[in-house]
C-alpha positions in Angstrom: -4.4 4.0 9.1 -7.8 3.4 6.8 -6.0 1.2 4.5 -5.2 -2.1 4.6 -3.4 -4.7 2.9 -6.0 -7.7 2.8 -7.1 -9.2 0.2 -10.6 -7.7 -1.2 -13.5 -9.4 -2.8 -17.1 -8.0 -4.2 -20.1 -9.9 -5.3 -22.5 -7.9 -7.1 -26.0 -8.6 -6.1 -29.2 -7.6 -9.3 -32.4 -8.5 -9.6 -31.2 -11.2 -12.4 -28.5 -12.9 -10.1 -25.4 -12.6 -9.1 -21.5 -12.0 -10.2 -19.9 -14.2 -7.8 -17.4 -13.2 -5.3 -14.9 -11.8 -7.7 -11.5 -11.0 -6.2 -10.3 -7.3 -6.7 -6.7 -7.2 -7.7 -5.8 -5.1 -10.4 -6.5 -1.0 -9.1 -6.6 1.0 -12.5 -5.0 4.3 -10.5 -2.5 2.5 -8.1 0.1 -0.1 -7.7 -0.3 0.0 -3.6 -4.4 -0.2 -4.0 -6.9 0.7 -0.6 -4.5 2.8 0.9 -5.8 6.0 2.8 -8.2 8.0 1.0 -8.0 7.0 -2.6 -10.3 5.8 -5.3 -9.1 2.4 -6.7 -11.8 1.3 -9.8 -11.2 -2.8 -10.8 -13.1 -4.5 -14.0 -15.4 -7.2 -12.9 -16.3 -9.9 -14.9 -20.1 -11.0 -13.8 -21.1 -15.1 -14.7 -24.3 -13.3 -15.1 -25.9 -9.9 -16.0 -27.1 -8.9 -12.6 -29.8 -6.4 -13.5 -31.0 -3.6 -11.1 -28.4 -3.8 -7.9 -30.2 -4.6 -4.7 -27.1 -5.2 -2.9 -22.8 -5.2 -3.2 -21.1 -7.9 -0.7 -17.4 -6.7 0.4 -15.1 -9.0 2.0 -11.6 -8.3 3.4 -9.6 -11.3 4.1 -7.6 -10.0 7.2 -4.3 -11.0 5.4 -1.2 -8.8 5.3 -0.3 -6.3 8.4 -2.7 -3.5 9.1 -5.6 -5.1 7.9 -8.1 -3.4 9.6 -9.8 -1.3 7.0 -12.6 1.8 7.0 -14.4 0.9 3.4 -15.9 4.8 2.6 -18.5 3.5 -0.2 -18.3 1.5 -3.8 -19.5 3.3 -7.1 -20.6 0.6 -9.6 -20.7 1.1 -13.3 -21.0 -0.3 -16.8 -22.5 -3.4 -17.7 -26.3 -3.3 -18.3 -26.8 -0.4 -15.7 -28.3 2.6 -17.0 -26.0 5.1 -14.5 -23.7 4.8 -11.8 -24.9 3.1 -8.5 -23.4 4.5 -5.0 -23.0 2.4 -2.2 -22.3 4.4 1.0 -20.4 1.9 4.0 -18.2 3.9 6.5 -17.1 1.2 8.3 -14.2 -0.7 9.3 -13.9 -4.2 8.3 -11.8 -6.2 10.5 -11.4 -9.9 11.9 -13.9 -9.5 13.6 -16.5 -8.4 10.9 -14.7 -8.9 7.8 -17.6 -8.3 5.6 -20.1 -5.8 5.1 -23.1 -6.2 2.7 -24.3 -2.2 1.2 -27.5 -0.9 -0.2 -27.8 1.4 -2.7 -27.8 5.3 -1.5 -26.6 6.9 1.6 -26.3 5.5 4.9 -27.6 7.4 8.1 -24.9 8.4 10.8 -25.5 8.1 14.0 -23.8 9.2 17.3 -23.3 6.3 19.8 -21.8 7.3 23.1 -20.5 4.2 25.2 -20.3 4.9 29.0 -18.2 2.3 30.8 -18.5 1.5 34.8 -16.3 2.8 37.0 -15.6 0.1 39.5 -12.1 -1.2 39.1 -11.5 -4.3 36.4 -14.7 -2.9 34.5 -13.4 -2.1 31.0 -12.8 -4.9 28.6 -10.9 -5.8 25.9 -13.8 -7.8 24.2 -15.1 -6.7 20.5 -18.1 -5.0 20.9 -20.9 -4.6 18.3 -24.1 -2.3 18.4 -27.6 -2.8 16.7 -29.9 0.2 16.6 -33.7 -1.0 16.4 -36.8 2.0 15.7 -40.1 2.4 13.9 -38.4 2.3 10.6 -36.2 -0.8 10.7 -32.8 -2.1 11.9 -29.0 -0.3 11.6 -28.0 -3.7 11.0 -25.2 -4.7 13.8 -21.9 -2.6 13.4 -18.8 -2.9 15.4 -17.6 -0.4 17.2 -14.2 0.1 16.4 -12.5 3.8 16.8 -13.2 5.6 19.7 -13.3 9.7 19.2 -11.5 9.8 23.1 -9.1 6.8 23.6 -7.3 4.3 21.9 -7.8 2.0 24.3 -11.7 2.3 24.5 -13.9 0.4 26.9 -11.7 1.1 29.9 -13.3 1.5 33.5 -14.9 5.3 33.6 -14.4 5.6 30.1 -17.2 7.5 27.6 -16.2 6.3 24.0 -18.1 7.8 21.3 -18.4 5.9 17.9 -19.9 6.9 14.6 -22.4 4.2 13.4 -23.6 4.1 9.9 -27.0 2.7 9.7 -28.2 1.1 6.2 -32.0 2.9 7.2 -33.2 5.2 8.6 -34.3 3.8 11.9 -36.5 6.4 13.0 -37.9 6.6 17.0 -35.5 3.9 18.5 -37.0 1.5 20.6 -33.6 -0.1 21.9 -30.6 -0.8 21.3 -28.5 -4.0 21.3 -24.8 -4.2 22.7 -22.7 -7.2 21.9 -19.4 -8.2 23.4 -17.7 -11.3 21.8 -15.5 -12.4 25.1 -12.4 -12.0 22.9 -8.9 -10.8 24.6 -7.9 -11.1 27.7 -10.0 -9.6 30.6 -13.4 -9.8 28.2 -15.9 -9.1 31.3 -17.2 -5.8 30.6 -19.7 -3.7 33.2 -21.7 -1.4 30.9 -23.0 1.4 32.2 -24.8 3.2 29.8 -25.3 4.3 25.6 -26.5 7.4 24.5 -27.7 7.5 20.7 -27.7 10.8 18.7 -27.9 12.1 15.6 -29.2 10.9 12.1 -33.3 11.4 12.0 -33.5 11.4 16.0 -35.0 14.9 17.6 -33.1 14.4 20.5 -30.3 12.0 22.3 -31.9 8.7 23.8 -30.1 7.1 26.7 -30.6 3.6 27.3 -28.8 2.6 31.4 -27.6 -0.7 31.3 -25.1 -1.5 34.9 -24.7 -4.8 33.8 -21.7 -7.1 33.1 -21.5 -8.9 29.6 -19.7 -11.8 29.8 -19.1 -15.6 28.1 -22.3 -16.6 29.9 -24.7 -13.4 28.8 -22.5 -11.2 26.0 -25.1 -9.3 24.9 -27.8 -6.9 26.8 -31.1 -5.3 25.3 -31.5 -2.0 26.5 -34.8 0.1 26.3 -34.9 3.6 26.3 -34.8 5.4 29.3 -33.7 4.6 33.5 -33.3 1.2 35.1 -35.0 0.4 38.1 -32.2 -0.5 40.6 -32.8 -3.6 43.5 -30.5 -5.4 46.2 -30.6 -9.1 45.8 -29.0 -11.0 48.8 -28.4 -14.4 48.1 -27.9 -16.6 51.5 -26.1 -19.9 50.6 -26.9 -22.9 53.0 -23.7 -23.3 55.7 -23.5 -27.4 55.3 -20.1 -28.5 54.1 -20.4 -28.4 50.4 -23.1 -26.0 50.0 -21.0 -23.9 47.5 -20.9 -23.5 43.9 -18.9 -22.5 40.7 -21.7 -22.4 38.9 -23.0 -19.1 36.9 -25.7 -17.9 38.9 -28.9 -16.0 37.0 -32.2 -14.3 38.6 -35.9 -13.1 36.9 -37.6 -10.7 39.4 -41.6 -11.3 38.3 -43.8 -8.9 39.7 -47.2 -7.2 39.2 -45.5 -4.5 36.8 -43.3 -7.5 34.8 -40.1 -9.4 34.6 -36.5 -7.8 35.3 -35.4 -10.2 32.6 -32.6 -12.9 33.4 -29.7 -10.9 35.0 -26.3 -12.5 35.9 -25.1 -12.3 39.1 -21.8 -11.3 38.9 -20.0 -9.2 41.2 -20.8 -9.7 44.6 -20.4 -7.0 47.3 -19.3 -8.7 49.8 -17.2 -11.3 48.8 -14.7 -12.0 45.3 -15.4 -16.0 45.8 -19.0 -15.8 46.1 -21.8 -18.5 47.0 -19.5 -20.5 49.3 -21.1 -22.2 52.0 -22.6 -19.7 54.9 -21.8 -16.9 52.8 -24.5 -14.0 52.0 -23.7 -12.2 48.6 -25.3 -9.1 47.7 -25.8 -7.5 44.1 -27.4 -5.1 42.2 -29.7 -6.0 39.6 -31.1 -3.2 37.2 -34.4 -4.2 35.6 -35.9 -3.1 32.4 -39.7 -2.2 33.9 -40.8 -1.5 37.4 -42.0 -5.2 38.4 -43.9 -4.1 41.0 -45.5 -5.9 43.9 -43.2 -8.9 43.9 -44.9 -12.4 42.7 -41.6 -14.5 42.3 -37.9 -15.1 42.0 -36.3 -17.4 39.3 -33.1 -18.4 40.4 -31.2 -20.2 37.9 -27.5 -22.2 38.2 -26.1 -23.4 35.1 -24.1 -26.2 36.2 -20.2 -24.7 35.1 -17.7 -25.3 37.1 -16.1 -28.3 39.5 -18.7 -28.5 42.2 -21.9 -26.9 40.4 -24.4 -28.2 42.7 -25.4 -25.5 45.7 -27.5 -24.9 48.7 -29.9 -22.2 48.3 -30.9 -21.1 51.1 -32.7 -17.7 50.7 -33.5 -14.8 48.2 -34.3 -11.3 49.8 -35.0 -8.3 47.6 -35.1 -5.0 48.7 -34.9 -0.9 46.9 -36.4 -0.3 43.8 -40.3 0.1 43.9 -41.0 -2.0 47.1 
């Protein structure tokens, strides 16, 4: 299932200029071109001599049925270059990234293990997208697209392990970026955890995430390492009308630093939550120890019939206090 039937384009990218996005039509080995591993070499006519390659620009155009396609790598040739020029990619190119722009030489593989919640209605059906970030530079962000468990990946309990070709090496990895783009049906996603692997790394590096990625916050930044775990009971006031359907947001600030904004998404006590008189409790995993508590940020963002709302009270309790 690597090939595909979309349409393909390239644009060569030199130190003097570029080719243009030059459609790829004519395969010199096959009438049936980008199917499953072959080699399929095309004559492209440059407006320009491009010069040195710094860069070559794929594009699939999602036409056709099974479009999805894993691109392996592009060997250019010819023209003013003095040798061939290898461009490793080992990724899939897909609706959702449709494009995928290569640097000369190998990539670096990495392991990325994606550990879904447990609690029931956790998994998602959301595109999801990872960026690795380390002392060396960026992986650039790659979607994650075959799991090496399930076909249906991102499902509640689920561990989904992905190989993710980096265009550097990224060296010691400071954190990690996870995307989901809200598409399909049931897009809220509770992600527990990645583990990274692999490539230049001595070790595996988790990085605990127990949050939910949603419309209103789809991505999270994770740093390496635990979570510090606190109980935040919101108390909404019991006057008629004290409710809201707004998204709801809180910054724990402390002596030690800021949670970070979390969502406040899944309430234990109640499916409906903030309605008036009603006490809702989560669990909100900060990056850093804040410490001796200084302040809450509590923030609505005004979505919803009936946005306006009551606050009554904030207690926080668990993690370092």
């Amino acid at each position: 299932g690597s090939g595909t039937n979309s349409n393909v384009f390239v644009t060569l990218v030199g130190e003097g200029g570029e080719s243009g996005e030059v459609a790829l039509l004519k395969s010199e080995e096959h009438v049936d071109k980008f199917e499953s591993g072959q080699t399929d070499t095309f004559v492209v006519k440059s407006k320009v001599s491009v010069g040195a390659l710094q860069k070559v620009v794929v594009r699939a155009d999602g036409s056709g049925l099974g479009s999805d396609w894993l691109l392996d790598s592009v060997v250019v040739s010819g023209g003013d270059l003095p040798g061939a020029v290898e461009f490793e990619c080992g990724e899939w190119l897909t609706s959702a990234k449709p494009s995928a722009e290569l640097l000369p030489g190998k990539r670096v593989g990495y392991r990325v293990a994606v550990v879904t919640g447990s609690e029931s209605g956790s998994g998602t059906n959301s595109n999801v997208f990872v960026t690795l970030v380390g002392e060396g530079g960026e992986s650039g962000e790659v979607a994650l697209l075959k799991s090496e468990e399930h076909v249906d990946k991102f499902e509640s309990g689920h561990t989904d392990t992905f190989v993710v070709k980096s265009k550097v090496s990224v060296g010691a990895l400071q954190k990690v970026v996870v995307r989901a783009d809200g598409s399909g049906l049931g897009s809220d996603w509770l992600l527990d955890s990645v583990v990274v692997s692999g490539g230049d790394l001595p070790g595996a590096v988790e990085f605990e995430c127990g949050e939910w990625l949603t419309s209103a916050k789809p991505s999270a930044e994770l740093l390496p390492g635990k979570r510090v775990g606190y109980r935040v009971a919101v108390v909404t006031g019991s006057e008629s009308g004290s409710g809201t359907n707004s998204n709801v947001f809180v910054t724990l600030v402390g002596e030690g630093g800021e949670s970070g904004e979390v969502a406040l998404l899944k309430s234990e006590e109640h499916v409906d939550k903030f309605e008036s008189g009603h006490t809702d409790t989560f669990v909100v995993k900060s990056k850093v120890s804040v410490g001796a508590l200084r302040k809450v940020v509590v923030r609505a963002d005004g979505s919803g019939l009936g946005s306006d709302w009551l606050l009554d009270s904030v207690v926080v309790s668990g993690g370092d206090l």
